[in-house]
C-alpha positions in Angstrom: 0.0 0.0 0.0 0.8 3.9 -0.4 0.9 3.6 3.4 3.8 1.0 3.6 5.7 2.5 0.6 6.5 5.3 2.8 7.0 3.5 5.9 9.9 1.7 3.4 10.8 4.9 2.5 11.3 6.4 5.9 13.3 3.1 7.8 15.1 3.5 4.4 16.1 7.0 5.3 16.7 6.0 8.9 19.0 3.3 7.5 21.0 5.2 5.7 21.4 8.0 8.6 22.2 5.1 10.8 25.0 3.8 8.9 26.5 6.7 8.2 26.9 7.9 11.6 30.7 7.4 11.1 31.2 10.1 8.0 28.4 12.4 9.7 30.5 15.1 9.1 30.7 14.6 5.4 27.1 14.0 4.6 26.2 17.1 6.3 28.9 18.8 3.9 27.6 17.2 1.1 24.0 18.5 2.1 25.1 22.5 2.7 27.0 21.8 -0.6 23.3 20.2 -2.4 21.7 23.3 -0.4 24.0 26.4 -1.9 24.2 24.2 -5.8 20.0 24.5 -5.6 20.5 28.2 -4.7 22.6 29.0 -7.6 20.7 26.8 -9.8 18.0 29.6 -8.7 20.2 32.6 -9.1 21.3 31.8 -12.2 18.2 32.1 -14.1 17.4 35.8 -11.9 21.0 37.1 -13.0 20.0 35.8 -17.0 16.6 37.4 -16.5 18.1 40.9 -15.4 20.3 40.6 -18.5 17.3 40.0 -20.7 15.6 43.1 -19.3 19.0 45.5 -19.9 19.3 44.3 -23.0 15.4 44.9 -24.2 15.1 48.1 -22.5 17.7 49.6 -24.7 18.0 47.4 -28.0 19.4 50.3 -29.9 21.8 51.7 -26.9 25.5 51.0 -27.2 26.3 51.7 -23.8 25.2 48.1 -22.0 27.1 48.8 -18.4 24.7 47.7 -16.8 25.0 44.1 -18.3 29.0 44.0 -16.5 27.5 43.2 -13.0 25.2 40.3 -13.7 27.7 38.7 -16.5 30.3 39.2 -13.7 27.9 37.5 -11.0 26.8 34.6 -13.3 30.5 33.8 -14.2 31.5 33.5 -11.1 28.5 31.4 -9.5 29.0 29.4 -12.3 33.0 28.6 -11.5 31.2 28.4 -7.7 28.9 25.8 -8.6 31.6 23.6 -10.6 34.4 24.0 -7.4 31.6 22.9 -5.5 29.8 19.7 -7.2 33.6 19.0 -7.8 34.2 18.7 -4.5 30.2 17.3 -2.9 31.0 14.2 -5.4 34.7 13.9 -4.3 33.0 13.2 -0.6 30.1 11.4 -1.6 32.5 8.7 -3.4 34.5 8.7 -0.4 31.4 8.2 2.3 30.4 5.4 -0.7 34.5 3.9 -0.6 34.1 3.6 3.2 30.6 2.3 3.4 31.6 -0.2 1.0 34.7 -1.3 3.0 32.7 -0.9 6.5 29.8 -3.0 5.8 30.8 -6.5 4.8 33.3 -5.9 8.2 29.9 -5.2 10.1 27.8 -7.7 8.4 30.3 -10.8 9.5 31.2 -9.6 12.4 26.9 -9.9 12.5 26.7 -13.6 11.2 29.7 -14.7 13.4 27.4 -13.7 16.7 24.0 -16.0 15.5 23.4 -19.4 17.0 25.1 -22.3 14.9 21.4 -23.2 14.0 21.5 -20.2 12.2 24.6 -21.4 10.0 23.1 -24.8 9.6 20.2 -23.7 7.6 22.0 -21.0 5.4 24.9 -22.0 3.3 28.0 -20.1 3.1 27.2 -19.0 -0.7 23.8 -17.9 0.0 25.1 -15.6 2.8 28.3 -14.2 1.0 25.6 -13.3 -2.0 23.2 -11.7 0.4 26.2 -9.5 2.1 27.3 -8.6 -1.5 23.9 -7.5 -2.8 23.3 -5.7 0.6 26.3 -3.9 0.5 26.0 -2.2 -3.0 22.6 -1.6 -2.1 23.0 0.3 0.9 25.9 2.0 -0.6 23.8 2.8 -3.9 21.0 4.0 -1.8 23.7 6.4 0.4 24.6 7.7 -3.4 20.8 7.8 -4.0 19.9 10.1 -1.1 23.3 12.5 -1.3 22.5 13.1 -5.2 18.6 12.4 -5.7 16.3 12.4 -3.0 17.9 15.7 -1.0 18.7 17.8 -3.7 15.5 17.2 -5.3 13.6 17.7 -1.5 15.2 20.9 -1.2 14.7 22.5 -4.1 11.2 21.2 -3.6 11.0 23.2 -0.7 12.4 26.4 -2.4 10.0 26.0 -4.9 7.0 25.8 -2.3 8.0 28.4 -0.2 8.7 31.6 -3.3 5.5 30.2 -4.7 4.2 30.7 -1.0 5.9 34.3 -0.7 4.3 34.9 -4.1 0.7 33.6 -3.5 -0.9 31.4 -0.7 -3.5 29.6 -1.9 -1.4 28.7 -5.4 1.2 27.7 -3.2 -1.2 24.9 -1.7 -3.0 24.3 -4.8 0.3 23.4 -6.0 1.3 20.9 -3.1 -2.3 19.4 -3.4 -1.3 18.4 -6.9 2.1 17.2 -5.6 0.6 15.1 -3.3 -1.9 14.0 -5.5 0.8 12.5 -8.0 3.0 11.2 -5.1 -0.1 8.7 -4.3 -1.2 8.1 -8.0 2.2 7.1 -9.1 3.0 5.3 -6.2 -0.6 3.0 -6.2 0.9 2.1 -9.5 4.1 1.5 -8.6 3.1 -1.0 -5.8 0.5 -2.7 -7.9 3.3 -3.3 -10.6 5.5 -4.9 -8.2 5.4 -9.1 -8.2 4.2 -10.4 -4.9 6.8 -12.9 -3.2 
């Protein structure tokens, strides 16, 4: 159900948190770093729209000093915003490099404390595939949530709260629909799933 898709969703989140407890300090980087790319991903398109209205204000004009500032500012946001996803994806593959060594360490250190009736009903194969598959998963979901989910929450967020500055009620109107297609999409994505 919609219900237990984002119950998933949230021990998911919680998992990932959890794991990562270790390289807090770098997934909170990586999230200011998410947080100011999304703000310049929003000043870019301001600075471009102040250039647009210099320019067709005074087609004819061949003094365009006003354009300097704004060409200045978007050059350099821009060189910003590459220093920084340089550096956010520089982290993120190290948080993934030490999740991926931590893990398996964590996983048989789990299997070596369970009862020996544990062992006898699992072989050795079946176990060193499950702590394989677990370990890119959790590592691909860490990737997931530093490149995905956050960046796309928070600029969801933005987006709610100028069109809130804006206008109230199309504000809401707006996350009605939102929520609307969250619940749609995800009826049909739990009815397509096979059942085990």
């Amino acid at each position: 159900t919609v219900r237990e898709a984002f119950t998933h969703l949230k021990f998911t989140l919680l998992m990932c948190w959890d794991l990562g407890k270790k390289h807090k300090p770098y997934l909170i980087a990586t999230y200011i770093m998410t947080i100011v790319m999304e703000t310049i991903g929003l000043l870019l398109p301001w600075l471009l729209s102040m250039i647009t209205a210099t320019v067709s204000t005074r087609p004819r004009s061949p003094n365009l000093s006003g354009l300097w500032g704004p060409l200045v500012a978007m050059l350099l946001l821009w060189l910003c915003g590459i220093v920084i996803n340089t550096v956010r994806e520089r982290m993120a593959s190290y948080v993934r490099g030490e999740l991926s060594r931590d893990l398996p360490v964590e996983a048989i250190r789990r299997l070596l404390s369970l009862d020996r009736a544990f062992h006898h009903e699992n072989t050795t194969s079946e176990l060193a595939a499950k702590i394989t598959r677990g370990c890119a998963s959790v590592a691909d979901a860490v990737g997931l949530m530093q490149f995905n989910v956050l960046p796309r929450s928070t600029f969801l967020l933005a987006t709610v709260g100028l069109l809130a500055w804006i206008n109230v009620w199309f504000a809401l109107f707006s996350v009605a629909l939102l929520i609307f297609y969250l619940v749609v999409m995800l009826k049909g994505r739990v009815k397509s799933l096979p059942e085990y």
